[in-house]
TIPAPA-831362 format. One record per residue (C-alpha): z, x, y; residue in three letters. Coordinates in steps of 0.001 Angstrom, whole numbers, plus 524288, in hexadecimal, padded with zeros to 5 digits. Layout:
N
ZXYALA ...
end
This chain:
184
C24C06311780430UNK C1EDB629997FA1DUNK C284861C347F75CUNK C2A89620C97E865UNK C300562CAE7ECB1UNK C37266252F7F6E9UNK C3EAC61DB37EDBBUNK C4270628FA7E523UNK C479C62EE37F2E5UNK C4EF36218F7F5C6UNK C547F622D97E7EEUNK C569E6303E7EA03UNK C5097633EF7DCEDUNK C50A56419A7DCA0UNK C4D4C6440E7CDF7UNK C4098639877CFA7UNK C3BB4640967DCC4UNK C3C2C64F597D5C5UNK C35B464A277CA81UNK C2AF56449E7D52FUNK C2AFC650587DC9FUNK C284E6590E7D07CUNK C1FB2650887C596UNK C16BF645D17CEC4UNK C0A4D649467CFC0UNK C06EF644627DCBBUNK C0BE4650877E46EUNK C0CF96494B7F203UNK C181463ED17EB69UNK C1DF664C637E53DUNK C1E7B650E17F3D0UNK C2593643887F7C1UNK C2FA1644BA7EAD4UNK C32FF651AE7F13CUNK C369764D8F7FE8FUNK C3D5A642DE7F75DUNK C448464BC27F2ABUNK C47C7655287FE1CUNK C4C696480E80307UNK C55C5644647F8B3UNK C5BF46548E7FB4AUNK C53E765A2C7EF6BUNK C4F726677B7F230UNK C448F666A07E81EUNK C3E1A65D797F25BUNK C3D62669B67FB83UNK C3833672D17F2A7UNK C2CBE66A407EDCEUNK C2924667DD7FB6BUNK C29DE675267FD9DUNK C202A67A167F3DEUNK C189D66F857F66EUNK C138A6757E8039AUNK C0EC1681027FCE4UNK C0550677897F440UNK BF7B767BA07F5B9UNK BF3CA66C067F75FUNK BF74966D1D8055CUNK BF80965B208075EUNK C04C265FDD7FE63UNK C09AB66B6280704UNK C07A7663AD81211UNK C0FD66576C80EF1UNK C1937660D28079CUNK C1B6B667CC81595UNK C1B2165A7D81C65UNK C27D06564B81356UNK C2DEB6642C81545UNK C2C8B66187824B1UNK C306D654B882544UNK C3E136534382D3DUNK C446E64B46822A7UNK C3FC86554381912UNK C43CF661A581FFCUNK C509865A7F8227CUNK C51B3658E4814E1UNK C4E346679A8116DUNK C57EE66C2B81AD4UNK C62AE6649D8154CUNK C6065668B7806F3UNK C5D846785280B2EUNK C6D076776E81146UNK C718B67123805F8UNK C6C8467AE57FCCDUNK C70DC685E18081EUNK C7EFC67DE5805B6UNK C7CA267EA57F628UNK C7A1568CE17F784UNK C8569690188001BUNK C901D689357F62AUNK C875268FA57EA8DUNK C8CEA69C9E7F216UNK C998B698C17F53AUNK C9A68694677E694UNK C95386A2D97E2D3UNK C9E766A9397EA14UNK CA96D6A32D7E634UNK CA6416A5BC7D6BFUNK CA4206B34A7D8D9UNK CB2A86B4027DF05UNK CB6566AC2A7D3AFUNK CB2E06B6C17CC60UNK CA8106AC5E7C67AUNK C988C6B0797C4DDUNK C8D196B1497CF0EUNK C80766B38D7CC89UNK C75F76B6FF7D641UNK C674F6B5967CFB7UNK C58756BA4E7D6F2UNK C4B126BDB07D24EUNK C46336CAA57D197UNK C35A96C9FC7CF30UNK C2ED16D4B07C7A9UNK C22D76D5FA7C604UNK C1A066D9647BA04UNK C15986E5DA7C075UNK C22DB6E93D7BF6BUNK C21C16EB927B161UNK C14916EF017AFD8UNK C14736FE077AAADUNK C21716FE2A7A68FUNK C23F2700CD7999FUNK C2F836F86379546UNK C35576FFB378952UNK C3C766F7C878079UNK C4A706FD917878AUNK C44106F54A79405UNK C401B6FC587A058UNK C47B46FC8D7AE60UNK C446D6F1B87B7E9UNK C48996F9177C353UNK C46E36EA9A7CBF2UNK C4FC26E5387C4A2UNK C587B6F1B67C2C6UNK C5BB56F06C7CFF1UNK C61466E2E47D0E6UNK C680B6E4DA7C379UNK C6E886F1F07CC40UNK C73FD6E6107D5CEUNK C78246DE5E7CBC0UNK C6CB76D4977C7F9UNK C68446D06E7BAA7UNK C5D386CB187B512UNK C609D6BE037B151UNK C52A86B7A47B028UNK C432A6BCCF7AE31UNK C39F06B16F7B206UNK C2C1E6B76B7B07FUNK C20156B5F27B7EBUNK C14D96B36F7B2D7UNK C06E36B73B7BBBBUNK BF9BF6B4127BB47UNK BF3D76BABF7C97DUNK BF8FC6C8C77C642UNK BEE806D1017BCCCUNK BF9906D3EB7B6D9UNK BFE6F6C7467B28AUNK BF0EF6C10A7AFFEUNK BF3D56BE967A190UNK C006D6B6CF7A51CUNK C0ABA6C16A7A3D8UNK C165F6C30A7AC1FUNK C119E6C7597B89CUNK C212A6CAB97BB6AUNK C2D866C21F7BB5EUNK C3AD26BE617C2C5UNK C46976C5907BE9FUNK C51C06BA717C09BUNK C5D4D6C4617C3A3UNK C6D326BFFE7C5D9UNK C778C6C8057CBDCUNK C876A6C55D7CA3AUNK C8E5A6C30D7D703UNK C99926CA517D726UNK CA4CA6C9257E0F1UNK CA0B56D6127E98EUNK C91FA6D0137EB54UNK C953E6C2717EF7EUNK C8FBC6C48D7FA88UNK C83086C5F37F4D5UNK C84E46B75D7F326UNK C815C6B4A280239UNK C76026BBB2800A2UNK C6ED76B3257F812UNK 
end
């Protein structure tokens, strides 16, 4: 680890080792700023290092795998992965508890349609049925969010049109489906 970094660690400098991690230019001290991190408990650490072995440069997938494997590192990982399975677990004890206060609950997912999907449908102006999302409205979702995409491979998207989008949906918790709760 370079000795910069090493002194941001030692000062446990969170806020100057993400900005490292994210804005240097030299990715290899960007790799160090991110086990600097994992080492100081952040979890943004882990997930740089993660996509970091998928980089086509394969120097940076290597060392990023290296870090990953390293015992202190995997030590680390561990540690933060049963902290947020801790998090998680009062985040559902929390839930619960609202619901039987008679207090709200909201579940949220992403439902993916395609462009396709629409293609050849003629949308009058009173709007057309979208039987996909029919069916989760029938279990009580809602569409809370549309975050299009926008594609370039598909012949169909060429021109920069939406090649299809994410439906953001939400569902109330009620009482009778806390259970659903354990589920997620």
């Amino acid at each position: 680890m370079e000795s910069a970094i090493q002194d941001l660690v030692n000062m446990r400098d969170i806020d100057s080792l993400y900005e490292v991690m994210t804005e240097n230019d030299d990715f290899m001290y960007c790799l160090d700023a991110a086990e600097g991190l994992i080492i100081l408990g952040d979890q943004r650490g882990v997930e740089f290092l993660q996509d970091a072995t998928q980089s086509e440069d394969e120097d940076i997938s290597a060392v990023a795998r290296e870090m990953l494997d390293s015992p202190e590192i995997r030590r680390k990982r561990d540690d933060l992965q049963a902290d947020k399975k801790r998090e998680r677990e009062d985040l559902l004890v929390n839930a619960k508890k609202r619901i039987q206060e008679g207090k709200k609950v909201f579940i949220y997912k992403s439902v993916y349609l395609s462009a396709s999907f629409f293609l050849g449908n003629d949308f009058a102006e009173q709007g057309e049925s979208v039987p996909a999302l029919n069916d989760f409205g029938f279990e009580g979702w809602e569409v809370a969010a549309f975050v299009g995409k926008v594609g370039r491979a598909s012949p169909l998207s060429a021109d920069g049109n939406l090649s299809g989008g994410y439906f953001v949906i939400k569902k109330e918790i009620s009482a009778d489906e806390i259970s659903e709760l354990d589920e997620l």
